[in-house]
N, C-alpha and C positions, 0 to 999 in steps of 0.2 A: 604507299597509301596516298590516295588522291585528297587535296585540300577540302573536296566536300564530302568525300567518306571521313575523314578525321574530323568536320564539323558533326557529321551527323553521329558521330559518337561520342564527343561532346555535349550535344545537346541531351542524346540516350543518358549518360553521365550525371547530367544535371535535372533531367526528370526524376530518374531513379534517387538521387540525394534529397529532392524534396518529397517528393511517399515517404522516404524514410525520415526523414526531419519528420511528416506529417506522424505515420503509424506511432515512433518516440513519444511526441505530446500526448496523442490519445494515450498509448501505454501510460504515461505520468500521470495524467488525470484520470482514468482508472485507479492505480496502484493510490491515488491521494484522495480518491473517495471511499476507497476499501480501509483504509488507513483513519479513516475520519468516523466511519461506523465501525470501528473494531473499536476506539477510540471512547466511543458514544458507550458502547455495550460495557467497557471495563470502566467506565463511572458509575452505570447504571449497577452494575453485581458491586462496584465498591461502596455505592448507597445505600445498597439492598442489605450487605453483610454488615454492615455497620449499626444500618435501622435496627437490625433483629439480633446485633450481638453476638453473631456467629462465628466473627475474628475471634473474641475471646473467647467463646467456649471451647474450640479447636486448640487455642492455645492453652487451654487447661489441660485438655485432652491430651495432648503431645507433654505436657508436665508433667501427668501425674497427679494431678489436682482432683480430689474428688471432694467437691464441695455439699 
C-alpha cells in the first residue's frame, strides 16, 4: 500500500467516524425529545386521574369495595 492510498483511507476513516459521531447526536436528541413528551403525557394522565379520582375508584374496583 502506497503512503497516499493509506492517507486517503485514513482520511475515508475519519470522514465516516464524524457522520457517525454526527447521525449518534441527532439519534440522542431525537430519542430525548421523545422521552421529554412521553414524559409531558404521563404527568398530564397523572393530573387527569388524580383530578377525577380514578386512581381510587380502580383501586376500589380491584378490592372489592362496593361503596
Amino acid at each position: 500500500m502506497t503512503d497516499e492510498r493509506r492517507d486517503q483511507d485514513i482520511d475515508e476513516a475519519a470522514r465516516q467516524a464524524e457522520a457517525s459521531r454526527r447521525r449518534a447526536e441527532a439519534d440522542l436528541a431525537h430519542a430525548r425529545e421523545r422521552a421529554r413528551r412521553s414524559l409531558t403525557l404521563a404527568q398530564r394522565l397523572r393530573r387527569l386521574r388524580e383530578a377525577n379520582h380514578f386512581g381510587e375508584l380502580l383501586a376500589d374496583a380491584f378490592r372489592g369495595n362496593r361503596g
